[in-house]
RODO-2510 file (C-alpha; in nm, 4 decimals, decimal comma):
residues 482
     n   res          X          Y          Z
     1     x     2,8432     0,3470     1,0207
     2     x     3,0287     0,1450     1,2241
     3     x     3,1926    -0,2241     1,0844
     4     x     3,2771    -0,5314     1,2106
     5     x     3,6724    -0,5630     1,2579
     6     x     3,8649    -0,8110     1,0158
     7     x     4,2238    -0,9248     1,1430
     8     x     4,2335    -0,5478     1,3620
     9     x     4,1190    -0,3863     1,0906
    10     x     3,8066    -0,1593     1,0009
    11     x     3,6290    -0,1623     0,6331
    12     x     3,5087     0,1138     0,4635
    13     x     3,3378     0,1367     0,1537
    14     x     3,1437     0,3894    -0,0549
    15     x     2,9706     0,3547    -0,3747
    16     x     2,9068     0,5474    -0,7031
    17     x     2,6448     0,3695    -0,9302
    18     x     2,5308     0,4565    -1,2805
    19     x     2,1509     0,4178    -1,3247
    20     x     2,0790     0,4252    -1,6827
    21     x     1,7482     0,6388    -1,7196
    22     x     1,4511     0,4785    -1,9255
    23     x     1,4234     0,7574    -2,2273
    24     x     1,3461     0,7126    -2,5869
    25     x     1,6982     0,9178    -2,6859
    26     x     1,9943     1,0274    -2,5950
    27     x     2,0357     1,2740    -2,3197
    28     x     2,1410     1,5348    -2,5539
    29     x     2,0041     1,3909    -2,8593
    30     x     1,7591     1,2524    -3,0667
    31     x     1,9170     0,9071    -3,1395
    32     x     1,7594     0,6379    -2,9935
    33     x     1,8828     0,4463    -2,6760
    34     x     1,7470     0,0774    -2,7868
    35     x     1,9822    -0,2188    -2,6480
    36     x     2,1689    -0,4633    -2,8454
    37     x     2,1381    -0,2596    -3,2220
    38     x     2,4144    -0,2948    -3,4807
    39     x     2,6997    -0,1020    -3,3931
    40     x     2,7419     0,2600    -3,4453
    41     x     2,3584     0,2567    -3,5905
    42     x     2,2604     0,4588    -3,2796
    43     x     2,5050     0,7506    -3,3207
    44     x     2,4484     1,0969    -3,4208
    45     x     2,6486     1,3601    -3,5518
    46     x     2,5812     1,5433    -3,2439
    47     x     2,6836     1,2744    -3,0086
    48     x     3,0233     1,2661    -3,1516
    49     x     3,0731     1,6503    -3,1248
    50     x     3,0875     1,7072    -3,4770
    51     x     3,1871     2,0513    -3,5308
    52     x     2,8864     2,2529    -3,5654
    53     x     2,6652     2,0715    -3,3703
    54     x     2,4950     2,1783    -3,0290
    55     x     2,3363     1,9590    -2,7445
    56     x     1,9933     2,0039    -2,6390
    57     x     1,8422     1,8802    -2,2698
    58     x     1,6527     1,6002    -2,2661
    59     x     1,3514     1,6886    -2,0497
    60     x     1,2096     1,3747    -1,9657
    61     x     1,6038     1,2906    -1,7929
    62     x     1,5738     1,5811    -1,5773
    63     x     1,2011     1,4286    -1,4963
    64     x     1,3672     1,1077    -1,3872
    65     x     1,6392     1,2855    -1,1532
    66     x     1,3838     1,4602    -0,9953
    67     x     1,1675     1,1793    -0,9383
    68     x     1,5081     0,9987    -0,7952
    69     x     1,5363     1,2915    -0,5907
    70     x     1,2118     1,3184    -0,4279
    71     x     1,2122     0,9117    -0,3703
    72     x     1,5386     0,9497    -0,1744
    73     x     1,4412     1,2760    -0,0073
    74     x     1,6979     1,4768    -0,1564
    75     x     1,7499     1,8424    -0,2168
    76     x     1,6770     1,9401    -0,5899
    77     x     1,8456     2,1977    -0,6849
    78     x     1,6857     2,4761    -0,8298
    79     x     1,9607     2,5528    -1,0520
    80     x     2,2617     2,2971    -1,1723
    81     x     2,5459     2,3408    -1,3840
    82     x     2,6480     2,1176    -1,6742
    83     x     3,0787     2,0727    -1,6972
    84     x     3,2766     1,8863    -1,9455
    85     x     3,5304     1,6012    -1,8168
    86     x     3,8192     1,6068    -2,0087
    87     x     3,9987     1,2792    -2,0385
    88     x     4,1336     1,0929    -2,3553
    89     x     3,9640     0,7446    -2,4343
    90     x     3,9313     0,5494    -2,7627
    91     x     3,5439     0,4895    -2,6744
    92     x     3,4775     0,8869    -2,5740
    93     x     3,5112     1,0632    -2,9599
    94     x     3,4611     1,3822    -2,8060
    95     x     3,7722     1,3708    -2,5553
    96     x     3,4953     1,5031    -2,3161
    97     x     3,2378     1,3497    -2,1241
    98     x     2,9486     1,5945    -2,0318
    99     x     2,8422     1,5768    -1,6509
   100     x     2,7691     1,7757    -1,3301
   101     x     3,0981     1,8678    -1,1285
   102     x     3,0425     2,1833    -0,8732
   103     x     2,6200     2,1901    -0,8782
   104     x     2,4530     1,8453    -0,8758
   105     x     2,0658     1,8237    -0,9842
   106     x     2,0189     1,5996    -0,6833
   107     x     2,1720     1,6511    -0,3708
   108     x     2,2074     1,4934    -0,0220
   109     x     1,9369     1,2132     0,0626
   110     x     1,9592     0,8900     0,2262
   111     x     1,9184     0,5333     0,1912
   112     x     1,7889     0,2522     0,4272
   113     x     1,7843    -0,1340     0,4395
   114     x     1,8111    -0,4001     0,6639
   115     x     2,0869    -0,6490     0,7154
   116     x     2,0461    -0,9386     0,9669
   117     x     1,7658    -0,7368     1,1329
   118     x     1,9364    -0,4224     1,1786
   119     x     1,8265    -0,1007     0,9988
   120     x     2,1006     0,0397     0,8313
   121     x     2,1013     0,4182     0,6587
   122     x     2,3366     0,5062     0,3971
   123     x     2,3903     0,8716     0,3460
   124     x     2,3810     1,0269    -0,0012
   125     x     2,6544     1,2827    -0,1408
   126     x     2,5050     1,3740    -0,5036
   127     x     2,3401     1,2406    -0,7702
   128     x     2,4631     1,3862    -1,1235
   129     x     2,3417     1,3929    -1,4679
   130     x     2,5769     1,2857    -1,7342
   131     x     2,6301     1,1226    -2,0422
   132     x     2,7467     0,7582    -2,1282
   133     x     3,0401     0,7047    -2,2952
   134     x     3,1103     0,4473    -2,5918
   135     x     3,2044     0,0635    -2,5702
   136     x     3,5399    -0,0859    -2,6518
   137     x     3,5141    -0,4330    -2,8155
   138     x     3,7895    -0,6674    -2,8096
   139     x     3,6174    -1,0404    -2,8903
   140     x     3,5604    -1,1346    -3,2453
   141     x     3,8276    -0,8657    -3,3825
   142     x     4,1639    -1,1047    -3,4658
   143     x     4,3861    -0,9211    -3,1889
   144     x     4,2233    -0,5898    -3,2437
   145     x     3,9895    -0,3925    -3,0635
   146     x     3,6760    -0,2120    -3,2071
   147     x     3,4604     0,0527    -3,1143
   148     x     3,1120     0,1045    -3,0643
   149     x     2,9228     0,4176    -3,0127
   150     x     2,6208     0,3399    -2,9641
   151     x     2,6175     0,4355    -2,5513
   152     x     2,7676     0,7562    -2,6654
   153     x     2,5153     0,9911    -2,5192
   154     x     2,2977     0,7186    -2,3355
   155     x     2,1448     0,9520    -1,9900
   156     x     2,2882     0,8536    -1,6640
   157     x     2,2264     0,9322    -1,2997
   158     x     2,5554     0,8751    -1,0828
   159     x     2,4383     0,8094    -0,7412
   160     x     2,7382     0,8859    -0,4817
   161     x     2,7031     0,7529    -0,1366
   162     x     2,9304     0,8750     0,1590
   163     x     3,1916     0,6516     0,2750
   164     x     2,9226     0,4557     0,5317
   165     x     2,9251     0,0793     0,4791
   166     x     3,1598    -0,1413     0,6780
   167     x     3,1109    -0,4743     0,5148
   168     x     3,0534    -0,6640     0,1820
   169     x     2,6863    -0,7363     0,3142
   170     x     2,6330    -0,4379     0,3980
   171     x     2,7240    -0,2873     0,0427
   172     x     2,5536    -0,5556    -0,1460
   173     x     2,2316    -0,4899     0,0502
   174     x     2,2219    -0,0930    -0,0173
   175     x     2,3084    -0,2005    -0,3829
   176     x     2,0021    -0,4095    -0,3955
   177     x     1,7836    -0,1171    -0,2266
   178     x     1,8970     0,1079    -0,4695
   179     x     1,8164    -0,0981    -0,7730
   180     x     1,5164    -0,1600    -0,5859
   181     x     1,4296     0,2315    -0,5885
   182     x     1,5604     0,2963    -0,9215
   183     x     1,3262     0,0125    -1,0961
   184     x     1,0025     0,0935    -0,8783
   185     x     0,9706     0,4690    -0,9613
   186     x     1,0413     0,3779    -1,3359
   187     x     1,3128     0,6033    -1,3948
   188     x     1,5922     0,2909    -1,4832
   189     x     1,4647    -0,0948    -1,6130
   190     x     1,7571    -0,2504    -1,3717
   191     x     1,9259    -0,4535    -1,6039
   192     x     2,2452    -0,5329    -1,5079
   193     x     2,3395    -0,7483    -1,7735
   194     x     2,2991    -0,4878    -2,0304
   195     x     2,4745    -0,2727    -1,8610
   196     x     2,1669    -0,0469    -1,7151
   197     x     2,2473    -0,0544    -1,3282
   198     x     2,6497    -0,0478    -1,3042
   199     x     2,7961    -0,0351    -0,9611
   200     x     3,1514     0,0894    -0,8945
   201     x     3,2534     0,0069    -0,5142
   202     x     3,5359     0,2127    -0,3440
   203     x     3,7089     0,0008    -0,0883
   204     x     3,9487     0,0661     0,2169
   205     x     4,0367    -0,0427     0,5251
   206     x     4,2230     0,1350     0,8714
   207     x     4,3059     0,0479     1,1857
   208     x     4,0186     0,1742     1,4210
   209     x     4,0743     0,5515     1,4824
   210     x     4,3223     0,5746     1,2218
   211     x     4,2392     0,8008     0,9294
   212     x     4,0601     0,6880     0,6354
   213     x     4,2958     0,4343     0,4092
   214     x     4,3907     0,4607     0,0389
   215     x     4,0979     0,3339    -0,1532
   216     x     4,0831     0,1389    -0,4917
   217     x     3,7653     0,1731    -0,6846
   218     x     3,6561    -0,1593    -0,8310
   219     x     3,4734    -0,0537    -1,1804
   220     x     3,1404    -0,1910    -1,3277
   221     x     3,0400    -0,4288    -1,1137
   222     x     2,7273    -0,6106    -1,2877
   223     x     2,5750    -0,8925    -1,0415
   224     x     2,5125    -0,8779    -0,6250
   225     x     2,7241    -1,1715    -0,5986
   226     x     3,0255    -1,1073    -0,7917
   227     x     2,9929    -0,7521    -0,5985
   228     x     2,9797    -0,9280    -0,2679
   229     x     3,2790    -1,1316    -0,4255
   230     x     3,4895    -0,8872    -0,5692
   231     x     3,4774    -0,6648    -0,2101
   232     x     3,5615    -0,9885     0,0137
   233     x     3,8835    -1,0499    -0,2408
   234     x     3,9528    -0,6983    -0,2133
   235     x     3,9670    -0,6521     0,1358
   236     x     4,1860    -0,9473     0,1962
   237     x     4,3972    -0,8215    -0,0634
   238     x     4,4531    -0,4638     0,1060
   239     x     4,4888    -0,5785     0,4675
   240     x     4,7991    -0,8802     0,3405
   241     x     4,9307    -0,5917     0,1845
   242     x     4,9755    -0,3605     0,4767
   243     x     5,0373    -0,6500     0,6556
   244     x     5,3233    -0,6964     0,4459
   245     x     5,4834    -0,3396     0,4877
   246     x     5,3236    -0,2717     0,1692
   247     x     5,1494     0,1026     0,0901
   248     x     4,8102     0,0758    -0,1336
   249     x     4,8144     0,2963    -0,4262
   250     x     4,4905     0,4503    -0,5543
   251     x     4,3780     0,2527    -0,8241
   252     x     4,1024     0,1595    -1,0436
   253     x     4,0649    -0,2075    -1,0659
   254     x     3,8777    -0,5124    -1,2071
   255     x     3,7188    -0,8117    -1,0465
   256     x     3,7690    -1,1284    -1,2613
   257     x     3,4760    -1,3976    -1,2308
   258     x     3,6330    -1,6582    -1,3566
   259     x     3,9457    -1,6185    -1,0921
   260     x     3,7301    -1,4355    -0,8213
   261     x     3,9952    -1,1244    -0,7851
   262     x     4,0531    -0,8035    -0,8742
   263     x     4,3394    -0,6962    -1,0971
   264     x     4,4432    -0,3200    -1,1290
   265     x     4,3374    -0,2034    -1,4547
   266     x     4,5230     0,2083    -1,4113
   267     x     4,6111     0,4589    -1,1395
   268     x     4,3237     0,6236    -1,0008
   269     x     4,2771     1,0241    -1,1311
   270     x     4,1300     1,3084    -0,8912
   271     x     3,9043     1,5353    -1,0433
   272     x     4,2211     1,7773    -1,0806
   273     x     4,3188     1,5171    -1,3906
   274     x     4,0234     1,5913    -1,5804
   275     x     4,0546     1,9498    -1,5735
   276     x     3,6662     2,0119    -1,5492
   277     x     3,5183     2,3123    -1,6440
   278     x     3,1341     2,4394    -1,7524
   279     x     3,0125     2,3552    -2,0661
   280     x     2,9811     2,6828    -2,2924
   281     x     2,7378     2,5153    -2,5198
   282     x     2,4622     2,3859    -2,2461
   283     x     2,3406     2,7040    -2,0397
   284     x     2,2309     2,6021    -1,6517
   285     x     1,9782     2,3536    -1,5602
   286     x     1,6727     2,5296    -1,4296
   287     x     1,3978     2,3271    -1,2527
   288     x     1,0857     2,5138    -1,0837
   289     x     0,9189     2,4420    -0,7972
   290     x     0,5879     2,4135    -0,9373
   291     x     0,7192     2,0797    -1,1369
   292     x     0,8935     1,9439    -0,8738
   293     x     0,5240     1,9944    -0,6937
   294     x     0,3827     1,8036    -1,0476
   295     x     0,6034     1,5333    -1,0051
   296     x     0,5498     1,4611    -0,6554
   297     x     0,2152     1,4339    -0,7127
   298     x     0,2273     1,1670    -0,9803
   299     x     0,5244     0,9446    -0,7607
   300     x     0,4077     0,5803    -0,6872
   301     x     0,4266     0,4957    -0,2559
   302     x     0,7754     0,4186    -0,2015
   303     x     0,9036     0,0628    -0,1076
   304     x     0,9386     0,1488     0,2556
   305     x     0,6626     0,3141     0,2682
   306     x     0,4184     0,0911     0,1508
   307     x     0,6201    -0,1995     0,3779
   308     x     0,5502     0,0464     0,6823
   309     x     0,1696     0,0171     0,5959
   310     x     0,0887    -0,3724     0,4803
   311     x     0,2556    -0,4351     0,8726
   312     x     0,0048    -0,1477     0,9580
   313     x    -0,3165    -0,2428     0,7912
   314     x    -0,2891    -0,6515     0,7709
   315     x    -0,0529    -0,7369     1,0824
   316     x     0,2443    -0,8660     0,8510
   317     x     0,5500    -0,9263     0,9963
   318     x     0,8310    -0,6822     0,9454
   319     x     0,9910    -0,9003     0,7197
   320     x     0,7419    -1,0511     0,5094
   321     x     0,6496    -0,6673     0,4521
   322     x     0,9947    -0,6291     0,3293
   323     x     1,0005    -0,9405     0,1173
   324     x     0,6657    -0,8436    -0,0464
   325     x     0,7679    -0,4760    -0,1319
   326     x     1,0506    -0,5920    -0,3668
   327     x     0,9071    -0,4748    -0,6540
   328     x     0,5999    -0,2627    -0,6494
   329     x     0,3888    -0,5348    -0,8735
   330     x     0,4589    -0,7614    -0,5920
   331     x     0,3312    -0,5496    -0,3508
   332     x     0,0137    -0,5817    -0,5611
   333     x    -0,0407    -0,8729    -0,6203
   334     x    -0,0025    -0,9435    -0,2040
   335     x    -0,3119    -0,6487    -0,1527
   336     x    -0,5047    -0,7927    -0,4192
   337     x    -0,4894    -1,1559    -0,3046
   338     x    -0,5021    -1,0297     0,0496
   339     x    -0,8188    -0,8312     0,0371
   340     x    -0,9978    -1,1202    -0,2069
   341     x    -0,8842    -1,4164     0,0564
   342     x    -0,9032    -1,1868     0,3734
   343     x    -0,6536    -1,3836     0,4753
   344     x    -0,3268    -1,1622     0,4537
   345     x    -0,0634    -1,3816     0,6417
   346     x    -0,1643    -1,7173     0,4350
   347     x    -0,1519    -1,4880     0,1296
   348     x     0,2283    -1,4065     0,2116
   349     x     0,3260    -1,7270     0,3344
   350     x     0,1911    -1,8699    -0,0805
   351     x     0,3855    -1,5721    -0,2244
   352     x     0,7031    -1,5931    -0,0751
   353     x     0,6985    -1,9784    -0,0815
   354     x     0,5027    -2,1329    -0,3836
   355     x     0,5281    -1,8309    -0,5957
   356     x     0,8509    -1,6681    -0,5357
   357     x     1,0167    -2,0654    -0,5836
   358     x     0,8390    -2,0720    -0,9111
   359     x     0,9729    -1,7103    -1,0031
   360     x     1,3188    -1,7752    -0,9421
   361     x     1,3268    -2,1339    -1,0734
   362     x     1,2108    -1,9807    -1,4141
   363     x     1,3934    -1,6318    -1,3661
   364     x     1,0807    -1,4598    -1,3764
   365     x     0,8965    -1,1488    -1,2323
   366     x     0,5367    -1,1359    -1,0548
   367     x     0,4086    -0,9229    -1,3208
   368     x     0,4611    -1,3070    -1,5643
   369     x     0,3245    -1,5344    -1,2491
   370     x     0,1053    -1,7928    -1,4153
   371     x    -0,1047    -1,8012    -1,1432
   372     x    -0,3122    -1,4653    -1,0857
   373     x    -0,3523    -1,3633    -0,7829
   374     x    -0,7487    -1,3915    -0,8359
   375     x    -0,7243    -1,7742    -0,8791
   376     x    -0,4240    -1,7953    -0,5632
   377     x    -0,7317    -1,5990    -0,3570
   378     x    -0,9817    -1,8690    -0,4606
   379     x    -0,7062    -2,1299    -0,4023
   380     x    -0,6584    -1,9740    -0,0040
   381     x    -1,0347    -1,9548    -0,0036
   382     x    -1,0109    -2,3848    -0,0336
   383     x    -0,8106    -2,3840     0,2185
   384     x    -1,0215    -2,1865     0,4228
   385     x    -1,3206    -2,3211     0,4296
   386     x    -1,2193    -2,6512     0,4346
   387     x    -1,2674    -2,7864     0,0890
   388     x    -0,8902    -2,9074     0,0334
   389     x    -0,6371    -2,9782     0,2798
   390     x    -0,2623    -2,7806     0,2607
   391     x    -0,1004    -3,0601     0,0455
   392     x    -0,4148    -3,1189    -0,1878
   393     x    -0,3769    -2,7212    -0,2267
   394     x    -0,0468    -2,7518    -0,3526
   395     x    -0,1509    -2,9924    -0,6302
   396     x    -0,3827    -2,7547    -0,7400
   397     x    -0,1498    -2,4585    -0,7396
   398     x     0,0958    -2,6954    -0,9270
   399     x    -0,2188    -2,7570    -1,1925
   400     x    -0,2549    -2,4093    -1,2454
   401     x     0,0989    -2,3168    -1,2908
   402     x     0,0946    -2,5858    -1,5651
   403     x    -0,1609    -2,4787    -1,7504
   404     x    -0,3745    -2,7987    -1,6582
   405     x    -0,6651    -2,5866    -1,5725
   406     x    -0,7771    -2,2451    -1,5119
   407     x    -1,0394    -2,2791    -1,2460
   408     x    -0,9573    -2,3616    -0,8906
   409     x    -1,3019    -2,5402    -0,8020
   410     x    -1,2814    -2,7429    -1,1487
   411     x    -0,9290    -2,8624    -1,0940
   412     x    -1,0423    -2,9737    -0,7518
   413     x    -1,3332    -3,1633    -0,8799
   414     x    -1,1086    -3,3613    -1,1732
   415     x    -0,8552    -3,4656    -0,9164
   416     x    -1,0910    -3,5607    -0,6652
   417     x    -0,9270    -3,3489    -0,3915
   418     x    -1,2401    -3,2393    -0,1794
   419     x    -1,1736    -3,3168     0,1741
   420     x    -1,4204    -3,6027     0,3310
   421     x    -1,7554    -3,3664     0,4844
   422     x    -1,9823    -3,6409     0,6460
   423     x    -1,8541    -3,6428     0,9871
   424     x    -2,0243    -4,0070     1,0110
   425     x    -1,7906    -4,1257     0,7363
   426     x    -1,4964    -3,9774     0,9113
   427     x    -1,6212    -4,1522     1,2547
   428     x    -1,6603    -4,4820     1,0923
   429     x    -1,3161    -4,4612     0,9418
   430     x    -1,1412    -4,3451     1,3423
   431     x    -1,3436    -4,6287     1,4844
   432     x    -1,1830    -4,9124     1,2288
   433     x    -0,8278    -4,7453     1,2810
   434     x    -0,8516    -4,7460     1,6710
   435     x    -0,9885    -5,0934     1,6277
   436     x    -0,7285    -5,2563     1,3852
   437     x    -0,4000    -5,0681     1,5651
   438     x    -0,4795    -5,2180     1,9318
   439     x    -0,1106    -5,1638     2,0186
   440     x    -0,0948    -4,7752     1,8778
   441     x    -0,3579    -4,7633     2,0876
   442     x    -0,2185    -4,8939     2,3995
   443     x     0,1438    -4,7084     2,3535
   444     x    -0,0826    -4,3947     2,3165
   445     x    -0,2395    -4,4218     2,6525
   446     x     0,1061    -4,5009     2,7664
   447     x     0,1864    -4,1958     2,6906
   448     x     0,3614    -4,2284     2,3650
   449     x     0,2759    -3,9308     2,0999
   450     x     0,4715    -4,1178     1,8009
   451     x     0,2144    -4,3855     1,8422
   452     x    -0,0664    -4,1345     1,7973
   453     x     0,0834    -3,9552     1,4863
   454     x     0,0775    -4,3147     1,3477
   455     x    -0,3139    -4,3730     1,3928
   456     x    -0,3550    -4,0213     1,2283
   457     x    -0,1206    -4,1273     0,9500
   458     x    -0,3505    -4,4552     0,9152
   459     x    -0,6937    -4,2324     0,9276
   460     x    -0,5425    -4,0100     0,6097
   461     x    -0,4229    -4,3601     0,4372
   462     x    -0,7951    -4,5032     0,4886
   463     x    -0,9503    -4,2021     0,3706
   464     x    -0,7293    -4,1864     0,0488
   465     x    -0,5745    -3,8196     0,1942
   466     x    -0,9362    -3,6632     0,1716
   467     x    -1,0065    -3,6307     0,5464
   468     x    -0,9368    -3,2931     0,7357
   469     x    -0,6677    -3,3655     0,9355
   470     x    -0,7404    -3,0880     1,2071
   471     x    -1,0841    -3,3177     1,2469
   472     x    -0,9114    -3,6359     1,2537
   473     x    -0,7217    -3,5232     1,5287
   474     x    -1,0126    -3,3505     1,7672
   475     x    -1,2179    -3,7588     1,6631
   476     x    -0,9127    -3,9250     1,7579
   477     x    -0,8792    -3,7704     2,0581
   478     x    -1,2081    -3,7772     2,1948
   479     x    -1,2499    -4,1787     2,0794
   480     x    -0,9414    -4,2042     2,3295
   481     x    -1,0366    -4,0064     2,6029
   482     x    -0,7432    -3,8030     2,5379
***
């Protein structure tokens, strides 16, 4: 994937992200996985490696990877091989981590997105079953740091992309994808707060044609735009320094909010350092064809997918397609107040305007809108049929939102926001305009639109707002001889 050049140079950037799978326990455990218990009330003897204890596979994890695999249209491998990473930590009790090294459950696949209007594919290495490590503490502890094991154990999916994105955007908009995939097929709630979608990204840059440059792998990223921050710093960072006769060393860093860079935090290992080799106490992973058949059969239609089919089956533009299938109970609620309205592009246009405002205002999904998308049906049904006018429709919609009523028509009728019917009403109100405005009148058949715009404006003020204003226009114009 090519990227646009900064100061001569060319960005590359791949990405590893830890997906934390929704399971009742551990991934080699029973002990629960619940966020935000007391600490170390969630670890077992067998999460610490206690001698005599043995793991055991969680099945329903290896029913999430394969779920991730099919939704990304990876390989699953048949067989897989469990390894333990050796590396010493005050957080990892076991001096281990257990993961996949040489034989991945997932492998290969691809990701797509769009950034200004251009399709973009990111290409997958691997994705990996492992296990979650503890949580160092140091707030609240008087210059000491404490430790909590409750992740200890917690099932992850690493997700490894090739080295294919050339810009922050870019990176930031397969991030978003991903967690987009992840949350849809159910196999990780998304949280990145808690800690439940963690995004490492590994950043270089190189002179065009040059070989790849020395990359520094900035950890735990936990929001799109400090991620989009953190990469912008970082590049700057790395071209000054070569810039500067400097050499980048392979690093692990940090990105700091609060001063918007990154800071190294240690020397980046190879997978050398942690000396991996196959667990003795886990035997291979075995998965069967005839359940990855039983999983494909209960998978939900995929993002794109179901994007590819609303521009299919009710004209949508490409991206209000894409802005509808962020989640897949928005995707719902478009088809159900699509097919009750039959009016698909006026149910998009309320969705992505009234609705998704509202959402974000009150950090909110569609799944808590407090308008359901049988009453925003009846509520484009108004509109329709011309009971209520656009801007009398939005005082309704903001009625319902409030909880002032419940029933479109009723909410209508207390606010007195029926548009004017009798066409000899309407005609009787034109007529008085066109008589009281003489000189409107006159700069309109000059030629003058602004002067016509203000006769309209003066047949919605007589008729308190209630007249159609599609009909005050066609009366206008024919009382003028326009």
């Amino acid at each position: 994937m090519t990227s646009r050049l900064i100061q001569g140079y060319e960005v590359v950037i791949g990405f590893e992200t830890h997906a934390q799978l929704q399971t009742q326990s551990k991934i080699f455990s029973r002990s629960p996985t619940a966020f935000g218990a007391e600490p170390n009330t969630q670890a077992s003897a067998v999460d610490l490696a206690l001698p005599g204890t043995l793991p055991v596979m969680n099945r329903e994890a290896v029913h999430c990877a394969i779920k991730l695999g099919l939704a990304l249209g990876s390989h699953i491998a048949p067989r897989s091989v469990f390894a333990r990473k050796n590396y010493f930590y005050p957080d990892l009790p076991k001096g281990y981590q257990i993961s996949q090294f040489e034989i991945p459950v997932v492998q290969g696949g691809e990701v797509s997105f769009f950034v200004d209007g251009e399709k973009k594919t990111v290409r997958l290495v691997r994705a990996h079953l492992e296990e979650d490590a503890g949580k160092s503490l140091h707030e609240d502890f008087h210059g000491q740091s404490g430790i909590d094991l409750n992740r200890a154990g917690t099932p992850l999916l690493e997700i490894v992309t090739e080295p294919d994105m050339g810009s922050s955007a870019e990176a930031v908009a397969y991030a978003k994808e991903l967690h987009k995939i992840v949350t849809w097929i159910g196999v990780c709630d998304g949280n990145m707060q808690e800690g439940s979608f963690r995004c490492d990204a590994n950043v270089s840059v190189r002179k065009p044609g040059a070989p790849l440059g020395t990359r520094r792998e900035i950890k735990n990223l936990n929001s799109f735009r400090f991620m989009q921050q953190a990469i912008d710093y970082e590049i700057r960072w790395q071209i000054e320094q070569l810039e500067d006769g400097h050499a980048i060393q392979q690093a692990t860093v940090l990105f700091d909010p609060d001063t918007g860079e990154t800071r190294a935090m240690r020397t980046k290992e190879d997978s050398a350092d942690y000396r991996y080799f196959p667990d003795p106490d886990l035997p291979p992973l075995c998965i069967s064809e005839q359940w990855i058949e039983e999983v494909r059969g209960q998978m939900p239609e995929l993002p794109r997918r179901m994007a590819e089919r609303l521009v299919a089956d009710y004209g949508l533009p490409e991206y209000d397609a894409t802005t509808l299938t962020q989640s897949l109970a928005m995707g719902a609620y478009f088809e159900a107040v699509a097919r009750a309205s039959g009016q698909p592009k006026l149910a998009s246009n309320w969705i992505m305007g009234e609705i998704s405002k509202r959402l974000n205002a009150e950090e909110i999904g569609i799944e808590a809108a407090k308008v359901s998308d049988a009453q925003l049906a009846q509520l484009i049904g108004r509109i329709q049929d011309g009971t209520i006018s656009h801007n009398a429709a939005r005082q309704v919609f903001e009625a319902l939102w409030s909880g002032e009523g419940t029933e479109v028509d009723a909410v209508i009728e207390a606010k007195g926001l029926k548009q004017l019917q009798d066409t000899g009403a309407l005609e009787k109100i034109v007529d008085e305009v066109i008589a009281a405005n003489p000189d409107n009148v006159a700069q309109f058949r000059a030629g003058k639109d602004r002067a016509f715009n203000a006769l309209v404006g003066q047949v919605m003020k007589a008729s308190k707002g209630k007249a159609n204003p599609a009909q005050v226009n066609q009366l206008l114009r024919a009382r003028l001889g326009a």
